[in-house]
N, C-alpha and C positions, 0 to 999 in steps of 0.2 A: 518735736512733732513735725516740723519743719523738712527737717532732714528725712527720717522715718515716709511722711505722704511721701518725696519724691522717691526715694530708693525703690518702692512699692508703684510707682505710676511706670518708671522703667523698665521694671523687671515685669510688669502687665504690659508694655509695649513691646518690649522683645519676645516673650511669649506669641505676643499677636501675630508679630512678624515670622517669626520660624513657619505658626501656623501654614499665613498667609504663602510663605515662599514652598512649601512642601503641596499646596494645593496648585500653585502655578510648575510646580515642576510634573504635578501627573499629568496635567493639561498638556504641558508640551509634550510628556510621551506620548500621549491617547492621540495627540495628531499628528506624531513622526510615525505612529505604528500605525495611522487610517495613512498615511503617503505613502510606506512603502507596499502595502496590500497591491497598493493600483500597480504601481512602478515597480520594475528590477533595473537593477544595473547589466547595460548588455557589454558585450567584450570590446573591447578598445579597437579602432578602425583604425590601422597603420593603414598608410596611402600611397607604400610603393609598389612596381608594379608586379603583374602575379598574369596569370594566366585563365584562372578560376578564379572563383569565390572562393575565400577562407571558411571555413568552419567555424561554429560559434564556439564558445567555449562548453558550452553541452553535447552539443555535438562531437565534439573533440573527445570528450569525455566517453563518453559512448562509442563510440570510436575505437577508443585505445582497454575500455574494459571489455568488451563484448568478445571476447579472445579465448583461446582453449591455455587457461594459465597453468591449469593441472598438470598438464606435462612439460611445463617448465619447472615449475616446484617438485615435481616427480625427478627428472633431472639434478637439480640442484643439491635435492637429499642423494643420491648415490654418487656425485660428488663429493659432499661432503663427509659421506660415509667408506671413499678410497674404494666404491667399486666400480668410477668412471674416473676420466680425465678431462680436461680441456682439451686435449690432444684429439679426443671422438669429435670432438665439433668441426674442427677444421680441418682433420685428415693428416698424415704426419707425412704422404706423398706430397701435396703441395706445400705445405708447409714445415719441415721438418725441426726447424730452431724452434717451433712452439712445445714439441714434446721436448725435448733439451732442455729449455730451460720452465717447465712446469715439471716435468719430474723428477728432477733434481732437486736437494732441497739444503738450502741454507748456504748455498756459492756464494750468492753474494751476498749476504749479510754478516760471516764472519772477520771481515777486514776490522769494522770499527770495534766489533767486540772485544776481543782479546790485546788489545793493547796497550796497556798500563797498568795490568794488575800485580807485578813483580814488584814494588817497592812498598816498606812497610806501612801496616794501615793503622790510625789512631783514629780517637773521637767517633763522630758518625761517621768514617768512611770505614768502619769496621764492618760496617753492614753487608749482605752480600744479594747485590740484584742478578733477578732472573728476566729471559725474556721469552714468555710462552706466543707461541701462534696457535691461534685457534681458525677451528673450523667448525659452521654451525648453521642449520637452515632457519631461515630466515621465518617461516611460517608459525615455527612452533614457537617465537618469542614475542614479545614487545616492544623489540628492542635494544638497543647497547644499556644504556642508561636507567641506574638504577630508579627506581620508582614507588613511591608506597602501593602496596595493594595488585602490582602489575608483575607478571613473569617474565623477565630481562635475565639477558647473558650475564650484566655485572654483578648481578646480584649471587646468580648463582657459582658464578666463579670465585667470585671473594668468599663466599660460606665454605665453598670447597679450600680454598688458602687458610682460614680461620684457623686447622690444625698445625702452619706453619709459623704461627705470629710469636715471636719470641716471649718469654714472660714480662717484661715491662711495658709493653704495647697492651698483651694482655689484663694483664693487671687494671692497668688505666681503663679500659673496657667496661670489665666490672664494676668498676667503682661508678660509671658512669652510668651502669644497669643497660650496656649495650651489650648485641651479641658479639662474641666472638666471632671476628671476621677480619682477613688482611685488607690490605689497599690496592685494584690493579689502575694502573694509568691507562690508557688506549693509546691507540695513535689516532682512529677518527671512530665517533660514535655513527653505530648505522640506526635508521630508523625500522619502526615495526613493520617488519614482514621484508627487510632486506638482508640475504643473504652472505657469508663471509668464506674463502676459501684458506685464506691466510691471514686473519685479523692477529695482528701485534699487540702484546699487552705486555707489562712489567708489575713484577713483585719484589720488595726486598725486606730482608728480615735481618738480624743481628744474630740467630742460629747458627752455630757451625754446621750443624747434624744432617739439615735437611740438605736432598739429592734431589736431580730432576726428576727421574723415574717416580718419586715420592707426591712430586705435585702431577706430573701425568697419570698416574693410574689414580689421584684424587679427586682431580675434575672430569676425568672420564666416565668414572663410576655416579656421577653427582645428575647426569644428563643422556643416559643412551639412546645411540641412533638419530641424536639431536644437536648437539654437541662434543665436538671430538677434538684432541691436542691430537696437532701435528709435530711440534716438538719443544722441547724445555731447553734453554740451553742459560748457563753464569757469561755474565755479560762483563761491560765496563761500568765502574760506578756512575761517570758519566752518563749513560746511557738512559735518553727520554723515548718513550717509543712515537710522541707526537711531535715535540722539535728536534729529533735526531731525524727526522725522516726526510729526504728531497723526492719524492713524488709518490703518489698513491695510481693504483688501474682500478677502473669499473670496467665489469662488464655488462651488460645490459641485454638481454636475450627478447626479442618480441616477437611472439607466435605469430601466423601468417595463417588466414584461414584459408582451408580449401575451398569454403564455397566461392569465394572471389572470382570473380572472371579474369581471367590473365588476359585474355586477347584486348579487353577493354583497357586492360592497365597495359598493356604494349601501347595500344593507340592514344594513349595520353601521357606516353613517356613522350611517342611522335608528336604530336603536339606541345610538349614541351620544350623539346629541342629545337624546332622549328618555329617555336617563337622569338621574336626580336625583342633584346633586349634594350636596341635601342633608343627606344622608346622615351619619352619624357616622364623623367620620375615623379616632378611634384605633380603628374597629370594622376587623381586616382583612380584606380583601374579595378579596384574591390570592387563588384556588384552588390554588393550583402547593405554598405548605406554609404550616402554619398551627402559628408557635410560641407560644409564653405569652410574656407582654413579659419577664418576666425571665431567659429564655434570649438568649445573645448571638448578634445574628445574624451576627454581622462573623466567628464562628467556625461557621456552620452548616456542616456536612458531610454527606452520604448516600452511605452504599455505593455502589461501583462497581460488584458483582455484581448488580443490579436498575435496570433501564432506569425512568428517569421518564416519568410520564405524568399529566397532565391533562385536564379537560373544557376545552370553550370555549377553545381557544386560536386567534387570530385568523389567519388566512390572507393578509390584506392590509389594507391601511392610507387613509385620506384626506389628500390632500396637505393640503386647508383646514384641517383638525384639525392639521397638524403647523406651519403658518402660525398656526392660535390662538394655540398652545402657545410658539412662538417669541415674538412679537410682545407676551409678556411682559417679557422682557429687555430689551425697549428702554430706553433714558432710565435705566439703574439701573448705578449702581458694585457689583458683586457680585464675590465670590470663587468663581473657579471650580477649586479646586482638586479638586474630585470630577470635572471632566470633563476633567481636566490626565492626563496619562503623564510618567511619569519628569521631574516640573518642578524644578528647585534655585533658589534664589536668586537672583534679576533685581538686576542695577545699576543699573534703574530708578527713581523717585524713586517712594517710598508701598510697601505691602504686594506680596509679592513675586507675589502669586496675583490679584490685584484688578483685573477689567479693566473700561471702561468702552464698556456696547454700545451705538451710536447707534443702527442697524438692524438687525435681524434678519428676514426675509420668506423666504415658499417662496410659490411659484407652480409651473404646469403647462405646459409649455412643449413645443416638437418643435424635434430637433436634424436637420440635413441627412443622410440614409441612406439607401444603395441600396435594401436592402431593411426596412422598407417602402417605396412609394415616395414616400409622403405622409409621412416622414420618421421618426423613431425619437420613439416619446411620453419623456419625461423630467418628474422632479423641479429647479427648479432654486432650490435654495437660497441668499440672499444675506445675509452678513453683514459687519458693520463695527465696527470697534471701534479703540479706540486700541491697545490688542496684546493677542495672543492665547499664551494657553500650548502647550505643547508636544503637540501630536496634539488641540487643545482641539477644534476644529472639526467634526475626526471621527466625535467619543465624544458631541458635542453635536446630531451632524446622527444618526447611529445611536440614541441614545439617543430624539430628540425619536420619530422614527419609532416605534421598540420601544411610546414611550408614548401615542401616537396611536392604531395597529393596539390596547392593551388597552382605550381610550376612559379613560382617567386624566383628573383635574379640568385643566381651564385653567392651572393655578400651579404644577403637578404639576414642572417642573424647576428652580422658588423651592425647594421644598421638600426637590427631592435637593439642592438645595447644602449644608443642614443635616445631611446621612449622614455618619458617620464612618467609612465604607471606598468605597472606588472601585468595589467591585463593584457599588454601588449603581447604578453607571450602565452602558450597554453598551458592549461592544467596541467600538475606532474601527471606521469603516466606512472600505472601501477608500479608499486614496491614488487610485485612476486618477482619481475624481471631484470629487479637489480643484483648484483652480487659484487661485492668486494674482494678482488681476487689477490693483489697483494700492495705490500708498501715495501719502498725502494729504501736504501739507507747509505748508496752509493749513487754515483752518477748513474742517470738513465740511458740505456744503451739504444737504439733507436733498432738495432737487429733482434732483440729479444720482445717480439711481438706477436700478440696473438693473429692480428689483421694485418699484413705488410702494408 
């Protein structure tokens, strides 16, 4: 009896208790959710020096979507579709190595391919890998990345391989009650609504049968107007399309609106450049809020009830000021984990944030559009590196801009790498303006550039 009361007095006390701890946990939400009603988190107040006021991160925001993206996406599809070039953007007068080595296809990727496949094959090296490049606008997917429920490139490119998957792959399929579908690797996954000109992928099968033409008229017919193989070719078995690779280009294209006043963004380039740099750095020169060093900025807050506002906030920007500010990064192994989103641990070889940039350039360029008819003015940013973090591009390409429009020093994005919170830097700027133009599988040639 003894025994029995207490088993029963305990198991009534832990009941209590759960009770008890599930009542004090709604408690604490009911008053984490009345603190943040009142309160947002405002953007992080880096303190060196600038020339303007920085831009909040909403503003920023607003900023970088308020843009004519239509005819950049408009663009990107008749790229993708082999009725434009990259060559139209930059003119083949001033630059003529860019149509050379964008029309031309596959110079330099056949060195690694072809060589070691003459000696006999046994085991699993009997298999025979391909390496497709694809071209696909970014608008009409999701994505790289397969996904339940979502329309992605991989998803649809493996449906279209599914007809090559040798019988004991397939086999295994069924039994499992999965669909028939091959396997591709990437070389980097893009995100939703980022465009590809030359995305690298690999398939391999233990088939003799199948031919490239076989997979190219597969996945072409799987996706039109949306998806297009630029070419199939048998590779080396070694061949990884993501660690075989040494450097990837972005391109990044940002519309420029006409209503912008130029003459105003002339007189604030002259004010930039005629400002002195120098100035005492830990003096902070941001107007927007001015803490003591010993308040933490990575936790700065301001009422949601009172609208911010400051003097001097800049209205528009200089592309050449945002080409300075880049063409720091060159030639430098840096960790970009301030300009990274949601990055985890790479299986790469070295630090899992550390990328290394050959190029970085913006130039001023016109993209092909009705209206105007002399064509749509753009930014067109290019970058190159051996790999890039996740949304790095965007937060790199928004950010440089944010720091150009305040006139911040020349080194001014060396210096956000040292920030201990991301707010430090700005929101990505839109996906329509990215595109993936190709991946490199030889040394990078520093003349085969779309920006000199």
């Amino acid at each position: 009896m003894v025994t029995s009361f207490t088993v029963k007095s305990v198991a009534t006390f832990i009941s209590k208790e759960k009770r008890l701890g599930r009542f004090r946990d709604l408690v604490s939400l009911s008053s984490m959710e009345n603190q943040t009603k009142d309160k947002i988190y405002f953007y992080y107040n880096h303190t060196d020096s600038c020339n303007s006021a920085r831009w909040t991160a909403r503003e920023s925001y607003k900023f970088m979507y308020e843009r004519p993206w239509q005819d950049v996406l408009h663009f990107f599809s008749n790229v993708v579709n082999a009725r434009l070039t990259l060559s139209t953007v930059f003119g083949t007068d001033n630059s003529p190595q860019v149509s050379t080595y964008i029309d031309v296809v596959d110079d330099d990727y056949k060195t690694l391919e072809l060589c070691d496949e003459k000696e006999e094959r046994f085991g699993r090296w009997e298999r025979v890998t391909f390496k497709i490049i694809l071209s696909y606008s970014g608008y009409a997917f999701d994505g790289w990345q397969k996904q339940p429920g979502l329309n992605t490139v991989q998803e649809i490119v493996e449906k279209s391989l599914g007809r090559f998957v040798d019988d004991k792959k397939a086999r295994l399929l069924k039994e499992k009650s999965k669909p028939l579908e091959g396997c591709a690797v990437v070389a980097g996954r893009t995100d939703k609504g980022v465009s590809a000109i030359r995305q690298v992928c690999s398939f391999y099968t233990w088939r003799k049968d199948v031919k490239p033409c076989d997979i190219e008229g597969e996945i072409n017919s799987a996706a039109p107007g949306k998806l297009r193989v630029v070419s199939v070719s048998e590779v080396s078995r070694v061949f990884h399309p993501n660690f075989s690779a040494k450097w990837r280009r972005y391109l990044y294209i940002f519309p420029l609106n006409d209503q912008e006043n130029e003459k105003q963004c002339c007189e604030n380039v002259k004010e930039v450049e005629s400002f002195s740099f120098a100035r005492n750095c830990n003096e902070p020169s941001n107007k927007c809020v001015e803490s003591s060093s010993s308040e933490n900025v990575e936790n700065l807050i301001i009422g949601n009830n009172k609208e911010f506002e400051a003097p001097n906030k800049p209205t528009c920007f200089s592309v050449c000021r945002v080409n300075q500010l880049l063409r720091h990064l060159e030639g430098k192994l840096l960790s970009y984990n301030m300009f990274a989103r949601d990055t985890k641990a790479s299986r790469n070889i070295g630090p899992p944030t550390e990328c290394f940039m050959y190029h970085a350039r913006a130039a001023e360029a016109r993209i092909p559009c009705s209206v105007p008819e002399e064509g749509r003015k753009v930014m067109c940013v290019e970058l190159v590196a051996n790999r890039f973090l996740r949304k790095m591009v965007r937060v790199l390409v928004a950010t440089s801009i944010r720091e150009a429009a305040a006139g911040a020093e020349e080194d001014v994005l060396l210096k956000l790498m040292e920030a201990t919170c991301r707010r430090a830097t700005a929101p990505p700027a839109p996906p329509d303006g990215l595109c993936l133009v190709d991946v490199g599988y030889t040394d990078f040639n520093p003349k085969n550039c779309l920006i000199p």
